[in-house]
MARSEGU-967850 format. One record per residue: x, y, z of N, C-alpha, C, O in turn; residue number from 1; residue in three letters. Coordinates in Angstrom, 1 decimal. Atoms other than C-alpha are relative to their C-alpha. Layout:
R n_east n_north   n_up ca_east ca_north  ca_up c_east c_north   c_up o_east o_north   o_up num residu
R      X       Y      Z       X        Y      Z      X       Y      Z      X       Y      Z NUM    ALA
...
END
This chain:
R n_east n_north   n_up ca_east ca_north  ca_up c_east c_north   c_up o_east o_north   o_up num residu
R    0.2     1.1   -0.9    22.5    -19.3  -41.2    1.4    -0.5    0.6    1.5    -1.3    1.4   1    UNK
R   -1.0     1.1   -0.3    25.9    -20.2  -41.1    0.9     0.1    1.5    1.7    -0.7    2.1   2    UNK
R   -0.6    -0.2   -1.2    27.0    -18.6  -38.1   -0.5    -0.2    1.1   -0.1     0.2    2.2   3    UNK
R    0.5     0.4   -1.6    24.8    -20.0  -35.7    0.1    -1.7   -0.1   -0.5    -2.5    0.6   4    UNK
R   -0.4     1.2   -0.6    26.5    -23.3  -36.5    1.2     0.1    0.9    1.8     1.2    1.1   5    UNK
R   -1.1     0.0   -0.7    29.4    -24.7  -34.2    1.1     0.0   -0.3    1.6    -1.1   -0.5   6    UNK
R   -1.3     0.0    0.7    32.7    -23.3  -35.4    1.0    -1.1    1.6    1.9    -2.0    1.4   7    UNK
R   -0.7     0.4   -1.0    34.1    -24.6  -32.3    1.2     0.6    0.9    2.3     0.1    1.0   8    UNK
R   -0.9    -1.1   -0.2    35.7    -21.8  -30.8    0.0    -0.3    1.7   -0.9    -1.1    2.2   9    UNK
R   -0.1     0.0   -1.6    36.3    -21.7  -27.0   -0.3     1.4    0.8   -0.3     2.4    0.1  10    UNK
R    0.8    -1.0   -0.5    35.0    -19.2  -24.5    1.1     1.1   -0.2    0.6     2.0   -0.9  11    UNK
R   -1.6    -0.5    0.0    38.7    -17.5  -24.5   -0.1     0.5   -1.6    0.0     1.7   -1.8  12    UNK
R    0.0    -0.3    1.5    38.6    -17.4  -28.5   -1.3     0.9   -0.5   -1.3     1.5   -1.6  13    UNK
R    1.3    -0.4    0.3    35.2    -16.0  -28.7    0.2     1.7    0.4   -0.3     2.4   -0.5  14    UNK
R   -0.4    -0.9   -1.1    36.2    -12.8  -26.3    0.9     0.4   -1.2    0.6     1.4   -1.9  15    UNK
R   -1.1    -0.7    0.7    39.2    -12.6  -28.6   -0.7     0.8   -1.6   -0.8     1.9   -2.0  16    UNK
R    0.8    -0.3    1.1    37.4    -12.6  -31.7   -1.0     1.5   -0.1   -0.9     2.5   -0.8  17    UNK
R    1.0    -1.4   -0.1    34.7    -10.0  -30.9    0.7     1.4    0.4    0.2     2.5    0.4  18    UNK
R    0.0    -1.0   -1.1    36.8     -7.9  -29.0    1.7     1.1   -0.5    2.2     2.1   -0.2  19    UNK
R   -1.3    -1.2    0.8    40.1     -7.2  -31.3   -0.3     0.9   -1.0   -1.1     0.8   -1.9  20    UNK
R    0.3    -0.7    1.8    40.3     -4.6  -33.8    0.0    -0.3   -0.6    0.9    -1.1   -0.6  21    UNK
R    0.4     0.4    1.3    39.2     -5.4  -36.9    1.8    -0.2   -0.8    2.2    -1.2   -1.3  22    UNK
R   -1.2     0.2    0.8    43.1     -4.3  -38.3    1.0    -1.4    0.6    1.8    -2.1    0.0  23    UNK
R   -1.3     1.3   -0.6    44.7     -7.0  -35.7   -0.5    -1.6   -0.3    0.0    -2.7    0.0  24    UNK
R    0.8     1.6   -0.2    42.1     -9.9  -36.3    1.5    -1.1   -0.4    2.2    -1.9    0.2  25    UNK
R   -0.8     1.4    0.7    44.5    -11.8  -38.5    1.1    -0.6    0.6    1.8    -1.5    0.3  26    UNK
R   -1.5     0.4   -0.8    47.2    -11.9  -35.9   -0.3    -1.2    1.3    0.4    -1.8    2.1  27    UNK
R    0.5     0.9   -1.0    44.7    -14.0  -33.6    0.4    -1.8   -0.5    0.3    -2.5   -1.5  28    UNK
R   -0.3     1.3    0.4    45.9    -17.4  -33.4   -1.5    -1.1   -0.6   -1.7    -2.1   -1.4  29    UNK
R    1.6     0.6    0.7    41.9    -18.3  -33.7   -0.3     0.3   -1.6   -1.2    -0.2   -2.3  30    UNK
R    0.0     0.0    1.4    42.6    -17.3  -37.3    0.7    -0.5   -1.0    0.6    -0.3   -2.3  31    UNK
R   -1.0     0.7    0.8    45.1    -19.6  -38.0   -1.1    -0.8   -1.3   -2.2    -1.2   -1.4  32    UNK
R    0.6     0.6    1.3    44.6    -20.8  -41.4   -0.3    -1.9   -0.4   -1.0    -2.4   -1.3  33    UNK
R    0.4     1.4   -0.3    44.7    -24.6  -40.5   -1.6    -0.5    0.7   -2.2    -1.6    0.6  34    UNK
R    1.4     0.1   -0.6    41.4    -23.9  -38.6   -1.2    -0.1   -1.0   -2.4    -0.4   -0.6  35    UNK
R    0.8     0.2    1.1    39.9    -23.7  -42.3   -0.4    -0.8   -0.8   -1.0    -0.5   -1.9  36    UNK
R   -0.6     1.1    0.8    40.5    -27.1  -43.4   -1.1    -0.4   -0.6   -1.0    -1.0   -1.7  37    UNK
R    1.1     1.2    0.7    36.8    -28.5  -44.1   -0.5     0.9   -1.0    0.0     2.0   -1.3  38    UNK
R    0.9    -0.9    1.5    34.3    -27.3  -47.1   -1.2     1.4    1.0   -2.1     1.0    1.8  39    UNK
R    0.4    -1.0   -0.3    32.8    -23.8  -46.1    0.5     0.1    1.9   -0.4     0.2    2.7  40    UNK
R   -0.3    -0.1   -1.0    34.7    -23.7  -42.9    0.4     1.7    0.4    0.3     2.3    1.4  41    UNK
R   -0.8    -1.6    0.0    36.3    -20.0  -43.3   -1.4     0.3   -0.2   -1.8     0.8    0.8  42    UNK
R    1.2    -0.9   -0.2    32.7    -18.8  -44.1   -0.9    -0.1    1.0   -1.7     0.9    1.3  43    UNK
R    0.6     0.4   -1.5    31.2    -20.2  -41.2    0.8     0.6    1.2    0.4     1.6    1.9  44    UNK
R   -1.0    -1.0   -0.8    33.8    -19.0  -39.1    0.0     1.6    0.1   -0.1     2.2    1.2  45    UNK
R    0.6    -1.2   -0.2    33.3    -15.5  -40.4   -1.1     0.7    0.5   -1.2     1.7    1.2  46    UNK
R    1.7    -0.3   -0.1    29.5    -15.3  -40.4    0.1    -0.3    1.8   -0.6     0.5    2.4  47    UNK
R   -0.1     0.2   -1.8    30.5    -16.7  -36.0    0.3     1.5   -0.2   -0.6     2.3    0.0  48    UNK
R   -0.5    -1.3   -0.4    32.7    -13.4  -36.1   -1.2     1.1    0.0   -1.7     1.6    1.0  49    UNK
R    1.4    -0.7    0.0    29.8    -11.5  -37.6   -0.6     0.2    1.6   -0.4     1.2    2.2  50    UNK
R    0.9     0.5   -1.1    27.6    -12.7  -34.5    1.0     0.7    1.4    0.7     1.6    2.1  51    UNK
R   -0.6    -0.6   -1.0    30.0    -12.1  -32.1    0.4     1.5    0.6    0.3     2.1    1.7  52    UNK
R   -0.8    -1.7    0.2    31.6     -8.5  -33.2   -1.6     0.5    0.5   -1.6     1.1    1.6  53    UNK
R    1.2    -0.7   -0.1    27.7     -7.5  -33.1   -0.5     0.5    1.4   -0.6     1.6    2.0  54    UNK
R    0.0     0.1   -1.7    27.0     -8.7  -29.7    1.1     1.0    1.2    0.7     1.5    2.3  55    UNK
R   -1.2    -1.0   -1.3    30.4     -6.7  -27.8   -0.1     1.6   -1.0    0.6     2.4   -0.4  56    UNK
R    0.3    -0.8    0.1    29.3     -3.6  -30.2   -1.3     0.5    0.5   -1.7     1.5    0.1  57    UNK
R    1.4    -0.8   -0.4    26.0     -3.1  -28.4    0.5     1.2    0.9    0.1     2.3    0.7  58    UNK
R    0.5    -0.7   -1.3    27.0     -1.7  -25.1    1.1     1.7   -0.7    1.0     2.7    0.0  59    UNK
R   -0.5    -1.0    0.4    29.4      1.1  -27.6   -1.1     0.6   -0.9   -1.2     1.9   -0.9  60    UNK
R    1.4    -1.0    0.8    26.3      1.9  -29.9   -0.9     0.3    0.9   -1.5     1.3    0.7  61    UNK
R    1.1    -0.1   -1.0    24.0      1.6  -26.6    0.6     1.1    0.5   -0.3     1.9    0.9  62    UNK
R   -0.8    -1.8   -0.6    26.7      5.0  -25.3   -0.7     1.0   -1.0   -1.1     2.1   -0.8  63    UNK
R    0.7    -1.7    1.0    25.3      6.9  -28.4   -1.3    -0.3   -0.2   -2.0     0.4   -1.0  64    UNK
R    1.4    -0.1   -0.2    22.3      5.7  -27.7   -0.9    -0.4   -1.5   -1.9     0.1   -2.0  65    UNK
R    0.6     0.7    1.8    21.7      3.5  -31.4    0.3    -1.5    0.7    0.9    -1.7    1.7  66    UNK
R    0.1     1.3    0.3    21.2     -0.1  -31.7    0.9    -0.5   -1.0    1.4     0.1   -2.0  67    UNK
R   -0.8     0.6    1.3    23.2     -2.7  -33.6   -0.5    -1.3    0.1   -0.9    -1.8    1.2  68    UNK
R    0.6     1.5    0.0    22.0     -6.2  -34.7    0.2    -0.1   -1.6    0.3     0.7   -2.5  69    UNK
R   -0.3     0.4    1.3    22.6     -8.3  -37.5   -1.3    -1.2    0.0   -2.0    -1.6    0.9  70    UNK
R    0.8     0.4    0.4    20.3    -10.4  -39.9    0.7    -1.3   -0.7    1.7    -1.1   -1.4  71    UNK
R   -1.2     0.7    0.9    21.5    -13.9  -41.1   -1.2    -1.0   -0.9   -1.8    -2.0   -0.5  72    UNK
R    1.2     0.5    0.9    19.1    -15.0  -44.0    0.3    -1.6    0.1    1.3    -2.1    0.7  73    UNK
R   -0.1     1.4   -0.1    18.6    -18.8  -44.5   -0.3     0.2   -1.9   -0.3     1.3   -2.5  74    UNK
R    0.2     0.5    2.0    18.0    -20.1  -48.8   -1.2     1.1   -0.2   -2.3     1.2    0.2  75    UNK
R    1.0    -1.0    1.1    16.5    -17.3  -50.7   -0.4     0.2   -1.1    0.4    -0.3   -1.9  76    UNK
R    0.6     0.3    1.5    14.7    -16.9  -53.8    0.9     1.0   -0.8    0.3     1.7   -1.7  77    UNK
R   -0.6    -1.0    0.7    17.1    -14.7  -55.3    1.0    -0.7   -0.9    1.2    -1.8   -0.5  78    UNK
R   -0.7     0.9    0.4    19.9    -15.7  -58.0    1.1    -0.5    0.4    1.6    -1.4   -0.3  79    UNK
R   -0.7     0.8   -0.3    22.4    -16.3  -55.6   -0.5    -1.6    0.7    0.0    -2.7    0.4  80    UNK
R    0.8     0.9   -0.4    19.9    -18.6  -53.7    0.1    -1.2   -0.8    0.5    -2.3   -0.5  81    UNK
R    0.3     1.1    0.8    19.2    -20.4  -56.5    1.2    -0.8   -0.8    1.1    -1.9   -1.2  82    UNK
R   -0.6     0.8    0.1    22.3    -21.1  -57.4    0.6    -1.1    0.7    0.8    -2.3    0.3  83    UNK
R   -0.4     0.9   -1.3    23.5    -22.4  -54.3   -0.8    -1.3    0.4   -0.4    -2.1    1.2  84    UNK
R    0.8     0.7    0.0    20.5    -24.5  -54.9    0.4    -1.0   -0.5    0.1    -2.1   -0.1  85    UNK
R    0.1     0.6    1.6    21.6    -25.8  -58.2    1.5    -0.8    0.8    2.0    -1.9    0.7  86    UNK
R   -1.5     0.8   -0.3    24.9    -26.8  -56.5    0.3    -0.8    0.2   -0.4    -1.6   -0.4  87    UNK
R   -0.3     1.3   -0.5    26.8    -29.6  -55.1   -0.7     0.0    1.5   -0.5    -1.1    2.1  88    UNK
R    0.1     0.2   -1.4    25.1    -28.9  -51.4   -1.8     0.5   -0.4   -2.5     0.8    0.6  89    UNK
R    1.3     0.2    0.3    21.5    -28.6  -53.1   -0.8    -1.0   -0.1   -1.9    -0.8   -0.5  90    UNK
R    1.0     1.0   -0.4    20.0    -31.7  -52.4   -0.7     0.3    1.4   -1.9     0.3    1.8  91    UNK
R    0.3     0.0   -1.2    20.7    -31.2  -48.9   -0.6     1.3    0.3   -1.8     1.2    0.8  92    UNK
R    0.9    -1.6    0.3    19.5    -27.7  -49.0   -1.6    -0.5    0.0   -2.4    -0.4    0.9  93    UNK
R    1.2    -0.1    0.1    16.7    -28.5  -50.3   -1.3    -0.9    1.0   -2.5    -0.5    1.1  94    UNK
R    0.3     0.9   -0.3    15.8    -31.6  -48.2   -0.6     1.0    1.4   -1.7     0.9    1.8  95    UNK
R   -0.2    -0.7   -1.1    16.1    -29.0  -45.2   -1.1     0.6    0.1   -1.8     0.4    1.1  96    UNK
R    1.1    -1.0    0.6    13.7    -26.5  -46.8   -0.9    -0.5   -0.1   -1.9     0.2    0.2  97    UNK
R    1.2     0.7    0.1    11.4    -29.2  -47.3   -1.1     0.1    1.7   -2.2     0.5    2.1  98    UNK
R    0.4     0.5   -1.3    11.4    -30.5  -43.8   -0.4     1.3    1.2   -1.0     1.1    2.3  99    UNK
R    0.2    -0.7   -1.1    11.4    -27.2  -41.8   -1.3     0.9   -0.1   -2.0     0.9   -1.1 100    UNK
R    1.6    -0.8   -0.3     8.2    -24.7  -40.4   -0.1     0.4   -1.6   -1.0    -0.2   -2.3 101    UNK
R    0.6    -0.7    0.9     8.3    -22.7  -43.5   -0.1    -1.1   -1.5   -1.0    -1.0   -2.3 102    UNK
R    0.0     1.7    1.0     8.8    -26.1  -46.0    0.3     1.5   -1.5   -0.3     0.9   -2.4 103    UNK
R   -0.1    -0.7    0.5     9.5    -23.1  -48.3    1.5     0.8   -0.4    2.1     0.6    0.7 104    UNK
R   -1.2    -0.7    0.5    12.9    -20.9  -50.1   -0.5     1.4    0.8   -1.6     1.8    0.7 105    UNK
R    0.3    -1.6   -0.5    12.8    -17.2  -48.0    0.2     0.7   -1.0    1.1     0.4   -1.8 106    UNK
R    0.2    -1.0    1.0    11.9    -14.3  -50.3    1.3     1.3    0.6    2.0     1.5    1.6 107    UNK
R   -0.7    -1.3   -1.0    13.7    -11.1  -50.1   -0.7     1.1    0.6   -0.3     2.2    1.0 108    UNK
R    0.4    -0.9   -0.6    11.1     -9.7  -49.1   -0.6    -0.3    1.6   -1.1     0.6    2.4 109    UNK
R   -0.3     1.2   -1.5    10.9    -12.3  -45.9    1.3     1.4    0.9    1.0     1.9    1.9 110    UNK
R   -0.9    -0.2   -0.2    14.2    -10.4  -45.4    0.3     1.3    0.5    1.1     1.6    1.5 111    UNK
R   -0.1    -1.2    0.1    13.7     -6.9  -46.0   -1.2     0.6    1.3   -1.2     1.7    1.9 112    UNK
R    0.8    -0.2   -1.3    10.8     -7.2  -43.4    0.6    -0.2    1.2    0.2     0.5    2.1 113    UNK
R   -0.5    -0.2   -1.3    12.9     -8.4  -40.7    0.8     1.2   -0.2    0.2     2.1    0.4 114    UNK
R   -0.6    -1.2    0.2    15.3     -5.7  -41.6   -1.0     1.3    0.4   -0.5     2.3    0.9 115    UNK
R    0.6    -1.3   -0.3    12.2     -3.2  -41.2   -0.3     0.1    1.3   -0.4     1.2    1.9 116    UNK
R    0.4     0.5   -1.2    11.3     -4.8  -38.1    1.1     0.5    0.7    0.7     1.3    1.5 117    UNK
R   -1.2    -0.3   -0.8    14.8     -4.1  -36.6    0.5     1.3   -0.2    1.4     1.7    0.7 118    UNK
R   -0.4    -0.9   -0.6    15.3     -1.1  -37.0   -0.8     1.0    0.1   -0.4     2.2   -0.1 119    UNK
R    1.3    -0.5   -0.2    11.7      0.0  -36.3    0.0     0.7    1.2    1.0     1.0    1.8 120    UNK
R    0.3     0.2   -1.5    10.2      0.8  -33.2   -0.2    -0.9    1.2    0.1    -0.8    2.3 121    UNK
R    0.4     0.9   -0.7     8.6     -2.1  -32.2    1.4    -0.5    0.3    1.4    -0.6    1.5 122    UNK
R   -1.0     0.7   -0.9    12.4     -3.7  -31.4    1.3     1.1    0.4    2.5     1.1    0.3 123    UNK
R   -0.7    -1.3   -1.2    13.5     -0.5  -29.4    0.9    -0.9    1.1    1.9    -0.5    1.5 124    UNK
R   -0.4     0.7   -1.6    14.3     -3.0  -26.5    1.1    -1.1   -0.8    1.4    -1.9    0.1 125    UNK
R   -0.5     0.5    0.4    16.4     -5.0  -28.8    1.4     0.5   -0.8    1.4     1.4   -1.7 126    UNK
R   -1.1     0.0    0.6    20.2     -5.1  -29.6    1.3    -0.9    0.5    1.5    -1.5    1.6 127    UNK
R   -1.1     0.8   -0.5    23.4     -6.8  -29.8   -0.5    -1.3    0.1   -0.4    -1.9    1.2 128    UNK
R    0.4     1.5    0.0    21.7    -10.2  -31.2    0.2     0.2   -1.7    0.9     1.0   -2.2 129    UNK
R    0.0     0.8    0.9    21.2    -11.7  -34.5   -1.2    -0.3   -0.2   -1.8    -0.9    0.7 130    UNK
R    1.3     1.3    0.0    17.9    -12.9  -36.3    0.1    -0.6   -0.7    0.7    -0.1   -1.6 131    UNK
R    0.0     1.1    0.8    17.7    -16.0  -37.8   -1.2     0.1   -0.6   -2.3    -0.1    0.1 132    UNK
R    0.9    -0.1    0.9    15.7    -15.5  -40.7    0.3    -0.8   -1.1    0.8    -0.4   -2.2 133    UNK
R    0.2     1.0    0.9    15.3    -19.1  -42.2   -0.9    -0.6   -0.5   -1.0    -1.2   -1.6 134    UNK
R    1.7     0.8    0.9    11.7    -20.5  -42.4    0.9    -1.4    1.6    0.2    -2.4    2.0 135    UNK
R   -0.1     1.5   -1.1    13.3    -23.2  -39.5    1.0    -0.8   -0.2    1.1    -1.9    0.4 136    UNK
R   -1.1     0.7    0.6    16.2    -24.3  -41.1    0.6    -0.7    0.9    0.4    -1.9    1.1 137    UNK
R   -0.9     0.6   -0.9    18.8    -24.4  -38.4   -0.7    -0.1    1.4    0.0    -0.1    2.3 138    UNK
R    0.8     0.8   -1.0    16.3    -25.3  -35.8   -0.2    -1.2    0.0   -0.1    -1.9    1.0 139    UNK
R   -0.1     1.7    0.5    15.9    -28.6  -37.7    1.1    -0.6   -0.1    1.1    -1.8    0.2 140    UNK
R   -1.7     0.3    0.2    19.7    -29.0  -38.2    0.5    -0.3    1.6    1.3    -1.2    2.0 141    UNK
R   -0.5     0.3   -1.3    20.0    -28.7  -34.5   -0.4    -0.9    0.8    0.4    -1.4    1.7 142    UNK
R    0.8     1.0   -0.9    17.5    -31.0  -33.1    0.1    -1.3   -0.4   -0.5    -2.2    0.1 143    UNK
END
């Protein structure tokens, strides 16, 4: 989920990001290390890149004629989930989980179905996106 919050990148930084080689990222000033300062800021940041890099590799997987898309789970029943539960940001976690569509933790098998879904048939007409597979999480966070 975490990359479909607002790192706060600008239209310019965004372009940069998706669009350098992977070996030069680090030399982008969007990667300055001051830009990391709050609590899970660098992983949020990444999981954006994620999202981005995906999106400017469609139209090169769409030349060989493949699809590319990424999957960005929300709280899962598994033992990292559960720790992340048990944690210092497990209240709020949970409070989230409560309140959103699915009021429920995502299985991994919630996960492994979008995963079949995507690279099925039925989303032939789909690439160069992201699904947000949370139960509603960051729909609630956003509204």
């Amino acid at each position: 989920m975490a990359g479909h919050r607002n790192s706060g990148l600008s239209a310019e930084e965004a372009v940069q990001l998706a669009t350098t080689p992977a070996d030069e990222l680090l030399s982008l000033p969007v990667a300055a290390e001051e830009r990391f300062s709050g609590p899970g800021a660098a992983y949020t940041f990444s999981k954006e890149a994620n999202l981005l890099r995906v999106r400017a590799a469609s139209s090169t997987w769409g030349a060989r004629n493949a699809r590319i898309n990424s999957v960005s789970p929300g709280a899962i029943a598994t033992p990292m989930g559960q720790a992340e539960l048990a944690g210092e940001h497990g209240d709020m976690m949970r409070k989230l989980i409560a309140a959103s569509n699915a009021k429920r933790a995502g299985t991994a098998a919630d996960i492994t179905d979008a995963g079949a879904f995507l690279v099925g048939p039925s989303a032939s007409f789909i690439s160069g996106t992201d699904l947000l597979v949370d139960g509603g999480v960051t729909a609630l966070a956003a509204g």
